[in-house]
N, C-alpha and C positions, 0 to 999 in steps of 0.2 A: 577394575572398574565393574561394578555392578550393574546389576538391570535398573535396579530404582536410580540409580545416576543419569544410565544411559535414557531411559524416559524423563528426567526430570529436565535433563537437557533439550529433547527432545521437544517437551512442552514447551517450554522456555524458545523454542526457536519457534514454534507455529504462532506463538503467542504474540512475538514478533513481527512476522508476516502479516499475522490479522492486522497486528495495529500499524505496521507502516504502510500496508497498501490501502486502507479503511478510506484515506482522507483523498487519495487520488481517485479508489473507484466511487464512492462518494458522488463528487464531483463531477465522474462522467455520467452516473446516474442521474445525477441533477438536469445536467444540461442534455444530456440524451431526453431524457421525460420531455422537457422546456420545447426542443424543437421538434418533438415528434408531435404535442401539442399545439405549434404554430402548423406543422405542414398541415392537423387534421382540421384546423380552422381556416386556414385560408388554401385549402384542398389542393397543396403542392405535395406530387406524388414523389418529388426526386429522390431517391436512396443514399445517395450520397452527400446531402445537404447535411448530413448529421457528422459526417469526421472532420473539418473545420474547423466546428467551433468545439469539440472535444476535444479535438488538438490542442486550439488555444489554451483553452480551460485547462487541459490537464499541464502543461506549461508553464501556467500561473501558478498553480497550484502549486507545483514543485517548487517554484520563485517561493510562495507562500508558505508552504511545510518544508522544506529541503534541509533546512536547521534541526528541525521537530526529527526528521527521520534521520539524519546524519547521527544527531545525539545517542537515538534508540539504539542505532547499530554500533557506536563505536562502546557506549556501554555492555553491551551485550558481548560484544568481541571481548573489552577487557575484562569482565568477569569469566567467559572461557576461559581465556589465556595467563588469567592471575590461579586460576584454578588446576591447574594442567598438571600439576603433579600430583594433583590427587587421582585424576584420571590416569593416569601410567602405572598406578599400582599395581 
């Protein structure tokens, strides 16, 4: 196994990470902004008003992409694993 393998797999797994977790942290960004906007307009100082509806959201979300990310990984797995005797050389 090579070094340009060993990075190219490498990539290929960061590349993963960005794109499955993109759509969950997303979405907490969204609704994180969303209620930190409502507390500064209607002047609720509460700190903890904000993991709630994250929770939800990121919940939904998983209901919402949990396909999209399942796919990502199981392809990614079976390209490793189809690929494995190239790496044992």
């Amino acid at each position: 196994m090579t070094e340009s393998m060993v990075l190219d797999i490498m990539r290929s797994a960061f590349y993963q990470i960005i794109l499955n977790a993109a759509p969950m942290l997303l979405i907490s960004l969204v609704v994180g902004l969303t209620v930190s906007i409502f507390q500064t307009v209607t002047s609720v100082q509460e700190q903890t008003l904000t993991f709630v509806p994250k929770i939800l959201s990121i919940f939904l979300g998983l209901i919402a992409f949990g396909s999209f990310i399942m796919n990502n990984l199981t392809t990614f797995i079976k390209d490793l694993w189809s690929d494995f005797s190239i790496y044992i050389r």
